[in-house]
N, C-alpha and C positions, 0 to 999 in steps of 0.2 A: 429689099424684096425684089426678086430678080421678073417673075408675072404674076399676075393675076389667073395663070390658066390651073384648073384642076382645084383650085381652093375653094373655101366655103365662105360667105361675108356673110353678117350679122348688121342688120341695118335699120335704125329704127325711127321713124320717121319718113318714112318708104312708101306715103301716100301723095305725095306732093313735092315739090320744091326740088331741092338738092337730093335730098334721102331716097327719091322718085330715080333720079338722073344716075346717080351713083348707081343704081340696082339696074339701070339700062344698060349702060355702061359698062359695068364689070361684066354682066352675062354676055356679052358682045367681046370680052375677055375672052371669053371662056371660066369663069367663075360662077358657082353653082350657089344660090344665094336663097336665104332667107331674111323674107321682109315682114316685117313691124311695124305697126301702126293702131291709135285708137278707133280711126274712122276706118267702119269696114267697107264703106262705100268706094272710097278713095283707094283703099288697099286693093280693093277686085277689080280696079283701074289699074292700078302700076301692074299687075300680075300679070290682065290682060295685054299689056304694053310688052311684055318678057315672051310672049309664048310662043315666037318664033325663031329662038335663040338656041334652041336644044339643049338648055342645060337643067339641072335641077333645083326649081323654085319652090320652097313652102313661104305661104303665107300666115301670118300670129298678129290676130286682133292683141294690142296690148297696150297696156296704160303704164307708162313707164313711170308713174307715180306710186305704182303699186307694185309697194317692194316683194310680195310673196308673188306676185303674177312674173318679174321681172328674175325674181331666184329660181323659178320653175324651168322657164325659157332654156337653159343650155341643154337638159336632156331633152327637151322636146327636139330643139336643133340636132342635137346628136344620134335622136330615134331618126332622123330622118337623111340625115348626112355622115353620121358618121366620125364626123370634126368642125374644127371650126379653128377657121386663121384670120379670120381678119374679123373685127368689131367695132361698126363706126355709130358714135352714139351722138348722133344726130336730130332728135327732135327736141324741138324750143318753144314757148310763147312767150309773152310777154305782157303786162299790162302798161298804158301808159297815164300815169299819177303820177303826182307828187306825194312823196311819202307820206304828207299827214294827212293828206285824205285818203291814203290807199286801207282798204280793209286788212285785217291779220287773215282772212282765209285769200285774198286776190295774193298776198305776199306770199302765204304757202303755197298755193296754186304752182307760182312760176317756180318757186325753189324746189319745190318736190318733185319739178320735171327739170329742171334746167341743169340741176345740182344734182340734188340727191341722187335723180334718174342715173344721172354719170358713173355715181358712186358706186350705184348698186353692179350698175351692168358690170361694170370693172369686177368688181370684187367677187362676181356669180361667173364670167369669164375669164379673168387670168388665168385661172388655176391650168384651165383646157388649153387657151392659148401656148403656154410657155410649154406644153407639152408635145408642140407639133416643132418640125426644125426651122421655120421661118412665120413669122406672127406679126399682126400689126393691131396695135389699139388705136384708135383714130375716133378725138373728142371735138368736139365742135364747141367754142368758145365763140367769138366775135371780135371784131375792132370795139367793140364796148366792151370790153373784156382788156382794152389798152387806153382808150379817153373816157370821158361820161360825156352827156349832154343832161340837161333838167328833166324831170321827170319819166326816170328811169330809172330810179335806184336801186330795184330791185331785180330788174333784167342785169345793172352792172354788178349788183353782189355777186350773182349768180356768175355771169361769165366772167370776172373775176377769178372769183375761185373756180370754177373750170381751168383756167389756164395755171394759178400757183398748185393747182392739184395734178395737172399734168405733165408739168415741167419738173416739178419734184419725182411723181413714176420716173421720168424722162432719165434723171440722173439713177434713182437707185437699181432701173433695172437696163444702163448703157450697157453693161458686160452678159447683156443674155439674148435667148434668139427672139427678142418679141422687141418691135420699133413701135413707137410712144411718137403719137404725131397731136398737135394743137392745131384746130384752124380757125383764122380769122377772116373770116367772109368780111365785105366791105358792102354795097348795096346789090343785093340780089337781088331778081324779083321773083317772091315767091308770096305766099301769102300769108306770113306771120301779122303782118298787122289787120288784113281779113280775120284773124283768131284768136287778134288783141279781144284783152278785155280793157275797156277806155272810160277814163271819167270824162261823165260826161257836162261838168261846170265849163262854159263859155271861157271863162277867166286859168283855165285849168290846161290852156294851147300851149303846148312849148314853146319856146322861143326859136328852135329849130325847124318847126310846122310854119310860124310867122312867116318867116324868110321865105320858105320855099313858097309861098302862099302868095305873096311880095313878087319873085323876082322870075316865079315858073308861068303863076296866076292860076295855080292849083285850089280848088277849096280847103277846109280844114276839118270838113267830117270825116267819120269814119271809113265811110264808102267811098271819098271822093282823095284820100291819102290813098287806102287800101291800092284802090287802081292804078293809083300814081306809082306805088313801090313797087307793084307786081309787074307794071306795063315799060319802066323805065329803068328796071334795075338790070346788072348782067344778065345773060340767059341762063338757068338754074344747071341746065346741058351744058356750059361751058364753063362755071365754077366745082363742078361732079370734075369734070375733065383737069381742071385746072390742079384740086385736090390727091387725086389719081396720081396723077405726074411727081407729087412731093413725095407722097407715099413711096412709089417705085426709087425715088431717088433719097429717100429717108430723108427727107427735111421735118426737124423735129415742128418748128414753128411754119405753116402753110398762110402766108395770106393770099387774099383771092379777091384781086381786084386793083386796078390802080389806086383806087380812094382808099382803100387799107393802106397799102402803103405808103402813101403820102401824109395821113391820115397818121400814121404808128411815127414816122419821120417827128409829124409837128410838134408832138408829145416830148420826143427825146428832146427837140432843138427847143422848145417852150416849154418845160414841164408845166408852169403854172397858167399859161394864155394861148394854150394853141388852140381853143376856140376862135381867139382874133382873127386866125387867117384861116379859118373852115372857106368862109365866103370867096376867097382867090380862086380855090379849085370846085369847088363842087359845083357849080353852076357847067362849068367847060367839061368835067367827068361829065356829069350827067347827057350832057350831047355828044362823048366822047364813045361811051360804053355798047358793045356789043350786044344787041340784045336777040342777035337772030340766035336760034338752035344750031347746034351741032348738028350734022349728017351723020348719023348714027342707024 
């Protein structure tokens, strides 16, 4: 994709995080953008964030759990725009359990937005995409989507299969005009674990929570990780930025982050123990990482 100017995004998870920055970001393009989100509070934030950018913004309360609200979405965009070229399907939760204590509705929960949401958007979207002369579908997986840690297994199914679902599009549609992007974010700060759902057994802390808890001198509640990931992680402005840049230069696989990288590396060079060396870097990334905003 040679710009961003004059095009339409589709973006969903556009009230916060990365899905917030993306929408800044592109409209600062020149990209005319429609954002997504369940929170309408959060949503008439990011809008008001856009509105001195002269382009054309609709906003769409949306539960990307909900697959007829989700199949409805491309006419709506198209009553308003016209088209639509790029689709970045970007909103996640997660709970954190260990599998046998997670409930079957906390397990659908995540996979009917993490997964399924993906599925759907794809499949209520291609069609329009591949009908414009340059297209980008842009799915948001994770570095959990390439190692696990404990009690996550369900955030790993999920992104997971986001990436063998993307990388599969990836190959069957290389010979058409619509680019098939994966991203693996590494530590952001956004507020996915503020909208974790968390068990809340004592005995039920990762062993990854431990550590940090150990060697930062972070707490291990809710509120007291939350702050940690939102205040310490990259800036959400400069993983939007970082993603942007792949996109333009079609890198099918996007990670975003040096701990991604390092991170996707220990996996290849250990497949079975690169947990063993998390603790070499993560402590030096986490003092390492930019976490001011972009000048936008």
């Amino acid at each position: 994709m040679r710009s961003f100017s004059n095009k339409v995004a589709v973006i969903t998870g556009a009230g916060s995080g990365m899905g917030r920055y993306l929408a800044i970001l592109l409209a600062k393009a020149g990209a005319n953008i429609a954002i997504c989100e369940i929170n309408e509070t959060t949503l008439t934030e990011t809008h008001t964030m856009m509105a001195d950018y002269g382009v054309s913004i609709s906003a769409h309360v949306l539960d990307v759990a909900d697959k007829a609200a989700v199949e409805a979405l491309p006419a709506e965009v198209l009553e308003q725009h016209g088209q639509v070229d790029l689709v970045f399907n970007n909103a996640g939760v997660t709970v954190d359990s260990t599998f046998e204590d997670m409930s079957e509705t906390d397990w659908d929960w995540v996979m009917n937005i993490n997964l399924q949401g993906v599925i759907n958007s794809t499949r209520a979207f291609l069609p329009h995409l591949q009908q414009r002369p340059e297209a980008a579908l842009i799915n948001t997986s994770s570095i959990f989507g390439m190692i696990t840690v404990p009690n996550q297994s369900v955030y790993h199914t999920a992104k997971f299969a986001v990436r063998g679902f993307t990388e599969c599009l990836a190959k069957e549609l290389k010979d058409s005009n619509v680019q098939i992007h994966c991203v693996h974010p590494g530590h952001i700060g956004t507020n996915i674990v503020t909208n974790a759902r968390m068990n809340k057994r004592e005995d039920a802390i990762s062993p990854m929570q431990q550590m940090m808890g150990k060697l930062i001198g972070i707490g291990s509640t809710q509120e007291e990780m939350a702050d940690f990931f939102r205040n310490n992680g990259m800036h959400p402005s400069r993983a939007s930025n970082i993603i942007l840049k792949g996109v333009l230069k079609n890198r099918m696989r996007i990670f975003v982050g040096a701990d991604a990288k390092l991170m996707d590396l220990s996996q290849r060079l250990f497949p079975m123990h690169y947990d063993r060396v998390f603790p070499l870097f993560q402590i030096p990334l986490t003092l390492m990482r930019n976490k001011k905003p972009l000048n936008y």
